[in-house]
C-alpha positions as a Markdown table, in Angstrom:
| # | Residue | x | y | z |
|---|---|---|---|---|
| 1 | Unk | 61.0 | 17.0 | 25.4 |
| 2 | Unk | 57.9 | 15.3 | 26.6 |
| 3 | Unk | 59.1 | 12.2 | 24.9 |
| 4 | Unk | 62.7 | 11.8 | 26.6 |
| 5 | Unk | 60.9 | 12.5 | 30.3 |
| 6 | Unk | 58.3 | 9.6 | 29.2 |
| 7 | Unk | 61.1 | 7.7 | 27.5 |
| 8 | Unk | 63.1 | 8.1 | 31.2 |
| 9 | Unk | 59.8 | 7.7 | 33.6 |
| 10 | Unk | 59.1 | 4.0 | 31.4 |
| 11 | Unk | 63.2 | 3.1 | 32.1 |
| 12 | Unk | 62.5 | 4.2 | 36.1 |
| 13 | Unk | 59.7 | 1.7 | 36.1 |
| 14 | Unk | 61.8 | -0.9 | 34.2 |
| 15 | Unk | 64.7 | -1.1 | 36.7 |
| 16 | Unk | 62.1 | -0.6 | 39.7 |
| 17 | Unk | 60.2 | -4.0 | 38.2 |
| 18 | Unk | 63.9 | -5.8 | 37.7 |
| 19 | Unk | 64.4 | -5.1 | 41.4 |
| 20 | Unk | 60.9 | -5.9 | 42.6 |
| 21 | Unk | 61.9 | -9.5 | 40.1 |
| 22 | Unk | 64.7 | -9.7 | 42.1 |
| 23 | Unk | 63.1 | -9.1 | 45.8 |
| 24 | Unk | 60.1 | -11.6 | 44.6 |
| 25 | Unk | 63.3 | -14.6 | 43.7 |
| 26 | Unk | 64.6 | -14.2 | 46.8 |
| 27 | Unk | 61.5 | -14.2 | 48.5 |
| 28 | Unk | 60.4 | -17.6 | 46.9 |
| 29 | Unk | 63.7 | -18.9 | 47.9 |
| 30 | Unk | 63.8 | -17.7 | 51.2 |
| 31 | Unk | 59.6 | -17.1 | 52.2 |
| 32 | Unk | 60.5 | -16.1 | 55.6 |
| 33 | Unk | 63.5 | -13.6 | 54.9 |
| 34 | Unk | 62.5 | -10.5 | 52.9 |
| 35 | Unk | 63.2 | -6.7 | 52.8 |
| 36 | Unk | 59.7 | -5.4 | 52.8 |
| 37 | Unk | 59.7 | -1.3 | 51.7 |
| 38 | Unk | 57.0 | 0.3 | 53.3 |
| 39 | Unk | 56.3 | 4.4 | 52.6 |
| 40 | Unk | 54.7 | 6.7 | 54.6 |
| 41 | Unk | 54.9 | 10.4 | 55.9 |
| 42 | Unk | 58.2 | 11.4 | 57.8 |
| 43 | Unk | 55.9 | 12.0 | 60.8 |
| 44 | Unk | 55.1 | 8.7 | 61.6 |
| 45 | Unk | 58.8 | 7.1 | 62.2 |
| 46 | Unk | 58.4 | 9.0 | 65.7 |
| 47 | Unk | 56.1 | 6.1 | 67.1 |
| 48 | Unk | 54.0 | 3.9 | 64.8 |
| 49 | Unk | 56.9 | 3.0 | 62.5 |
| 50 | Unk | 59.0 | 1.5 | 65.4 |
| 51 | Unk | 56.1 | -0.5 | 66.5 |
| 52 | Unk | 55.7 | -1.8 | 62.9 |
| 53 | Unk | 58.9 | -3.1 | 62.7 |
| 54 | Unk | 59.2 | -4.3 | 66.3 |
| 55 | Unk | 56.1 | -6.4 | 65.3 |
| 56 | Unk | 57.5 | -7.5 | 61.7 |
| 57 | Unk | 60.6 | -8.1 | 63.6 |
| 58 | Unk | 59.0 | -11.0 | 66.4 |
| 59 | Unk | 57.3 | -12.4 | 64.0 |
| 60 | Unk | 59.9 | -12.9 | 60.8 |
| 61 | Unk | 63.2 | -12.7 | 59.7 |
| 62 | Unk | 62.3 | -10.1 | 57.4 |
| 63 | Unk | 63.5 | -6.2 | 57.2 |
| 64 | Unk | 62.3 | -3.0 | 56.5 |
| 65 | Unk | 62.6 | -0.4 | 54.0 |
| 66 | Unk | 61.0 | 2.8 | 55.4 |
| 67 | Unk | 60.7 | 5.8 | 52.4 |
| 68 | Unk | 59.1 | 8.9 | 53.5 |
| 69 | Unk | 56.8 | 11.4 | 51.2 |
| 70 | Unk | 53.7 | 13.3 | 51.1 |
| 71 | Unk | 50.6 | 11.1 | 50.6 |
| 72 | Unk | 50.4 | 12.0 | 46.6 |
| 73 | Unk | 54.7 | 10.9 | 46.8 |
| 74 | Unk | 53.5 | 7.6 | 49.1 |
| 75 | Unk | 51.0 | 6.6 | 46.4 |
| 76 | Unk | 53.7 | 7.2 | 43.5 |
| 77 | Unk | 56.4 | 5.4 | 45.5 |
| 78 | Unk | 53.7 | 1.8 | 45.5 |
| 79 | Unk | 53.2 | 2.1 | 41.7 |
| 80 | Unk | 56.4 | 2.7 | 40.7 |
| 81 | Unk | 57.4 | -0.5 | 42.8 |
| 82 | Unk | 59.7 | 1.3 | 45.2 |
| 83 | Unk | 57.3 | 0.2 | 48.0 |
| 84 | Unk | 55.4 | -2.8 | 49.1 |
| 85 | Unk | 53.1 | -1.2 | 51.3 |
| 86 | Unk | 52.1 | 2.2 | 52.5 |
| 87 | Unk | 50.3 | 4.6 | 55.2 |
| 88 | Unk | 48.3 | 7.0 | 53.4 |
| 89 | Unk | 44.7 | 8.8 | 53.8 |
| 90 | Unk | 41.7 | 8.8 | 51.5 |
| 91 | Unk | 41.0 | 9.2 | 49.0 |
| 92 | Unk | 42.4 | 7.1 | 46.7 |
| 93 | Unk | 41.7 | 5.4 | 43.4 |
| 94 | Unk | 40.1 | 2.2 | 43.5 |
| 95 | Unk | 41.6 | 1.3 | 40.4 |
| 96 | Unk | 45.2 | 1.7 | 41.3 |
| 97 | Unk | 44.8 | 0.7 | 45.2 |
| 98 | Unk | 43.9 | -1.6 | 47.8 |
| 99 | Unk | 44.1 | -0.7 | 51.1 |
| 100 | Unk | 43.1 | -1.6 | 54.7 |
| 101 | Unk | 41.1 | 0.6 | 57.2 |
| 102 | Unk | 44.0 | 1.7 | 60.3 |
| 103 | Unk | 41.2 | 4.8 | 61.9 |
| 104 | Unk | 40.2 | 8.4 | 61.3 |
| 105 | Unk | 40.6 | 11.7 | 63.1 |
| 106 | Unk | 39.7 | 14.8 | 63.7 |
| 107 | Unk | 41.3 | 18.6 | 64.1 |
| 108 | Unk | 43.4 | 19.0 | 67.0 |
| 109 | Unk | 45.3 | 22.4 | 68.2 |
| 110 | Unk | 48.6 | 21.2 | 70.2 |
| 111 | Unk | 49.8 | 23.9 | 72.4 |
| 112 | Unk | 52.7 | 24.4 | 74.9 |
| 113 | Unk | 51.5 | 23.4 | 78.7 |
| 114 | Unk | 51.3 | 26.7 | 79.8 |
| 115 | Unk | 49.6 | 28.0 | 77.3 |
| 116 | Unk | 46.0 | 29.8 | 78.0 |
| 117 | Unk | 44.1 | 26.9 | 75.7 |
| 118 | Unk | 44.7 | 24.7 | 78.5 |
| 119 | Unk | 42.0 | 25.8 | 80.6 |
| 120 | Unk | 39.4 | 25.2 | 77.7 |
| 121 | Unk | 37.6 | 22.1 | 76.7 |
| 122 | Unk | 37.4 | 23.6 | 72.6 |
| 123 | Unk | 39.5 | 25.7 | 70.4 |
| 124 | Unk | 37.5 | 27.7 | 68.1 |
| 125 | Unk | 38.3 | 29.9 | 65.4 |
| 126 | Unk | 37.5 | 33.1 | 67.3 |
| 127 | Unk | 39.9 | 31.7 | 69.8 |
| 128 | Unk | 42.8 | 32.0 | 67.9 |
| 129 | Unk | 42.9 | 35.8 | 67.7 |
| 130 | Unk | 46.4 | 37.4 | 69.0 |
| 131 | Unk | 47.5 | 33.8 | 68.5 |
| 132 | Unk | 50.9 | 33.1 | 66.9 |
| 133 | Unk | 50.4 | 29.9 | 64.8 |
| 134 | Unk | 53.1 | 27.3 | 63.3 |
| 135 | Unk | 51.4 | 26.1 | 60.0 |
| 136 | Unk | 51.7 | 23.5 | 57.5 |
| 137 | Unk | 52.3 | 24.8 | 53.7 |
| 138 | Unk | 49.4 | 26.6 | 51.8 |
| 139 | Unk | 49.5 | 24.0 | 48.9 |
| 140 | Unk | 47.9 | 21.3 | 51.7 |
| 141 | Unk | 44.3 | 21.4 | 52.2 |
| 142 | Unk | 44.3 | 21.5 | 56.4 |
| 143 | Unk | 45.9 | 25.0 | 55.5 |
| 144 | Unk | 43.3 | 26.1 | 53.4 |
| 145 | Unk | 40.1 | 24.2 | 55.7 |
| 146 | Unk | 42.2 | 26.2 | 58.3 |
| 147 | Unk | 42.2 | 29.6 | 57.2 |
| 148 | Unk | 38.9 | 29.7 | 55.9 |
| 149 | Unk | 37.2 | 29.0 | 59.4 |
| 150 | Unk | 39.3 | 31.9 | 60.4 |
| 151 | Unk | 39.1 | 34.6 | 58.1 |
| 152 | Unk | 35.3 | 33.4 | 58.1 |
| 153 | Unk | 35.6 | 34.3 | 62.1 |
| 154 | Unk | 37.1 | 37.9 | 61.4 |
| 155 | Unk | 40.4 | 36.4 | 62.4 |
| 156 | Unk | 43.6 | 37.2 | 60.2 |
| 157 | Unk | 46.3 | 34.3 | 60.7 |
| 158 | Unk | 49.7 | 35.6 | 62.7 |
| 159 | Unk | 51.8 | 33.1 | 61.1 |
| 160 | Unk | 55.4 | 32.8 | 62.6 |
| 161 | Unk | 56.5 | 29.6 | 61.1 |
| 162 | Unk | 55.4 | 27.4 | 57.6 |
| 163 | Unk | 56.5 | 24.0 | 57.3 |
| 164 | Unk | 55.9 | 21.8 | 54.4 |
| 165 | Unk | 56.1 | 18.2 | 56.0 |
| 166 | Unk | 53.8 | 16.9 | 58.9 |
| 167 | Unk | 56.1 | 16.6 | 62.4 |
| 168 | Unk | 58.4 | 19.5 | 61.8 |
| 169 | Unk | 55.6 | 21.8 | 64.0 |
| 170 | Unk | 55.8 | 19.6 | 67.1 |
| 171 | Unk | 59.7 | 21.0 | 68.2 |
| 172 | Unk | 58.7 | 25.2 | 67.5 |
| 173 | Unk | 55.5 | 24.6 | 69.7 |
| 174 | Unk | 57.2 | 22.6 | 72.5 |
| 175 | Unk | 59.4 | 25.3 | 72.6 |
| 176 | Unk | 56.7 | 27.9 | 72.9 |
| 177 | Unk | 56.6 | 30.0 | 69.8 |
| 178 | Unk | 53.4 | 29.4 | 68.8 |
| 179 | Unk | 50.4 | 27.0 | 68.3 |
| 180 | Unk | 49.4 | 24.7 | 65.6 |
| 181 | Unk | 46.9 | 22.6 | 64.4 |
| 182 | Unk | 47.2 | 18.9 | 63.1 |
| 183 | Unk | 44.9 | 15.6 | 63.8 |
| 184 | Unk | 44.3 | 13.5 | 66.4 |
| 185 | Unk | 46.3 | 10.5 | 64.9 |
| 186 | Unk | 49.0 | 12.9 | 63.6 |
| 187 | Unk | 49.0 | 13.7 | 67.2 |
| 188 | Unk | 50.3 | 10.7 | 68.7 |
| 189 | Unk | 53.1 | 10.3 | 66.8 |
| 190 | Unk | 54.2 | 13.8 | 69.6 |
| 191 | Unk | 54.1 | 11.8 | 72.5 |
| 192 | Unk | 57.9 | 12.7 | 73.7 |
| 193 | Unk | 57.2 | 15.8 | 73.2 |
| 194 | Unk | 56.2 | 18.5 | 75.5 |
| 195 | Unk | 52.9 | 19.6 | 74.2 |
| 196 | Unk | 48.9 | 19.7 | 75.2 |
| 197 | Unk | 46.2 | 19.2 | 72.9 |
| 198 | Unk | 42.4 | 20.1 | 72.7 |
| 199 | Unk | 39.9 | 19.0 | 69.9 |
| 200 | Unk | 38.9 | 21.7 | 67.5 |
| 201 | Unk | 36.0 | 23.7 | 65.8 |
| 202 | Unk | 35.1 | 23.1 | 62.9 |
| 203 | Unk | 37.3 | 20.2 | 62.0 |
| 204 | Unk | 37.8 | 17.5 | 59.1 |
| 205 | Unk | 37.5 | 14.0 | 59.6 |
| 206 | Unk | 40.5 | 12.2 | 58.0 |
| 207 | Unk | 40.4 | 8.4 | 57.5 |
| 208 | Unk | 43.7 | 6.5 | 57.6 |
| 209 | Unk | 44.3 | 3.6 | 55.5 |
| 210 | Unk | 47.0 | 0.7 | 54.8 |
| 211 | Unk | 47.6 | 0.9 | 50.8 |
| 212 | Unk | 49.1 | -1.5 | 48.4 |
| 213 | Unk | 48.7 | -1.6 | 44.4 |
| 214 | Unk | 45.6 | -3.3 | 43.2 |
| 215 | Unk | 46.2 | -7.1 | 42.2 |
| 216 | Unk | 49.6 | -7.4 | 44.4 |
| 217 | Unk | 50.5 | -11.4 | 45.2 |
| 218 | Unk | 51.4 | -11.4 | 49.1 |
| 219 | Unk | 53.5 | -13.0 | 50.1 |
| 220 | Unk | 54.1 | -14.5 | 53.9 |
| 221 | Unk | 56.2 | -11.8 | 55.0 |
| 222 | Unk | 54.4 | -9.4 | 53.4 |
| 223 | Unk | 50.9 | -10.8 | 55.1 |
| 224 | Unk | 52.5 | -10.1 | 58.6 |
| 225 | Unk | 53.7 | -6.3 | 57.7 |
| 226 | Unk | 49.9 | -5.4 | 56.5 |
| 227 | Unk | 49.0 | -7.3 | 60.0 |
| 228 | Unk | 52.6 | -5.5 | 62.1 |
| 229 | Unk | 50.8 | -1.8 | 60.5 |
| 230 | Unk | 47.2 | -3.1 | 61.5 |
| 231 | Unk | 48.0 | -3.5 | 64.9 |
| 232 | Unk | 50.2 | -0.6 | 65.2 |
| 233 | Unk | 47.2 | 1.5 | 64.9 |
| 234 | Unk | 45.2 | -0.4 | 66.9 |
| 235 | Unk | 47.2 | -1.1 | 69.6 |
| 236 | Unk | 46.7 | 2.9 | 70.2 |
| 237 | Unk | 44.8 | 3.9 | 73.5 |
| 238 | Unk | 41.2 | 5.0 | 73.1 |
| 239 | Unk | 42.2 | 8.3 | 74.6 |
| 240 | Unk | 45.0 | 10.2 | 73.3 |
| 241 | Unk | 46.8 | 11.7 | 76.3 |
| 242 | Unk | 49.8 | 14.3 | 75.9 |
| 243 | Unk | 50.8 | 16.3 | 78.8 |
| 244 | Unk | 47.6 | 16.8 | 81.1 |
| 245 | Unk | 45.1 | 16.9 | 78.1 |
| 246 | Unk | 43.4 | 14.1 | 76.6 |
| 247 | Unk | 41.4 | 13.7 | 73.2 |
| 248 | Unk | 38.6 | 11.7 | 72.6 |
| 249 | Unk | 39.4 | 9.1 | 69.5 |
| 250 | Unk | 37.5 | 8.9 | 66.5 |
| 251 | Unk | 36.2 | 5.2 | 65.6 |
């Protein structure tokens, strides 16, 4: 059995690689004009994607492939050839990838507007006592990092909704059925939505990256989608502003 799932995983890879063949023909023929996959959580087709390809788009006749996954799927999706380029966090191994700094952030708790956390400068674990909480899935780390601080605190966790995919929290608290807690650059992806956010204690630091497989040829096109995701991060105010509260960036 372990042989026919290897036997099918090396055939995958050899139809992915005819394709990428393919893509890398037309490319030469055609250097500006070139569909250029890029992978990356669901959550961040709500902003940062656009700009990406709004970027890509005035500067090339190429266009885009977005494919959506966790960050172990985003990794799997650029060996396997299914994508150029990614958006991913470390860490990562340095002997499959190459990747790009795009910034790093901290804990944040988004809250409805009228919710009591608006009046504080801090969410701490204590303060989440009585809360009703929208969480991510207990196989993710943030869960676990989470839950820890507040058990540590005395708190046990009200939890009203689990969700296994970064963005899908954003429409149960804008509707007010709870709070949550994400990152500040997960945040801004939120912006049309009707939330406040405050920093929290403790926190991780996460530090977002730009990822391609180690060794890859660019090519033009592919030079100005690394740039078009580059400056999509960038391009993001120092201050992260939803509703009334704002959050400090992390360098």
């Amino acid at each position: 059995m372990q042989e026919a799932w290897e036997l099918l995983r090396n055939v995958e890879l050899a139809l992915t690689s005819l394709d990428r063949l393919e893509a890398s023909i037309f490319a030469m023929k055609n250097e500006e004009k070139q569909r250029i996959a890029i992978a990356a959580p669901s959550v961040f087709g709500f902003v940062t994607l656009p700009k990406v390809v709004a970027i890509i788009h005035s500067q090339s006749a190429s266009n885009v492939r977005s494919i959506s996954g966790s960050y172990e799927q985003i990794g799997e999706h650029i060996l396997a050839g299914r994508a150029d380029l990614g958006i991913s966090r470390l860490p990562l191994d340095p002997s499959l990838f190459e990747w790009a700094p795009l910034g790093s952030a901290r804990n944040v708790c988004i809250f409805h507007p009228d919710h009591r956390f608006s009046k504080q400068a801090c969410i701490e674990a204590h303060d989440l006592a009585g809360e009703t909480i929208v969480d991510i899935d207990p196989q993710f780390a943030a869960h676990q990092m989470n839950f820890n601080a507040l058990r540590f605190a005395g708190v046990e966790p009200d939890i009203l909704v689990e969700f296994d995919c970064n963005g899908h929290e954003a429409g149960y608290v804008s509707a007010g059925l709870g709070i949550s807690i994400t990152n500040e650059i997960i945040v801004r992806e939120y912006a049309a939505f009707n939330l406040e956010a405050k920093p929290v204690e403790p926190s991780a630091l996460y530090h977002y990256v730009a990822i391609w497989q180690k060794g890859r040829t660019f090519s033009s096109a592919l030079n100005v989608s690394l740039e078009a995701i580059i400056a999509a991060f960038s391009t993001e105010p120092p201050a992260v502003s939803l509703g009334s509260a704002n959050l400090l960036a992390v360098g």
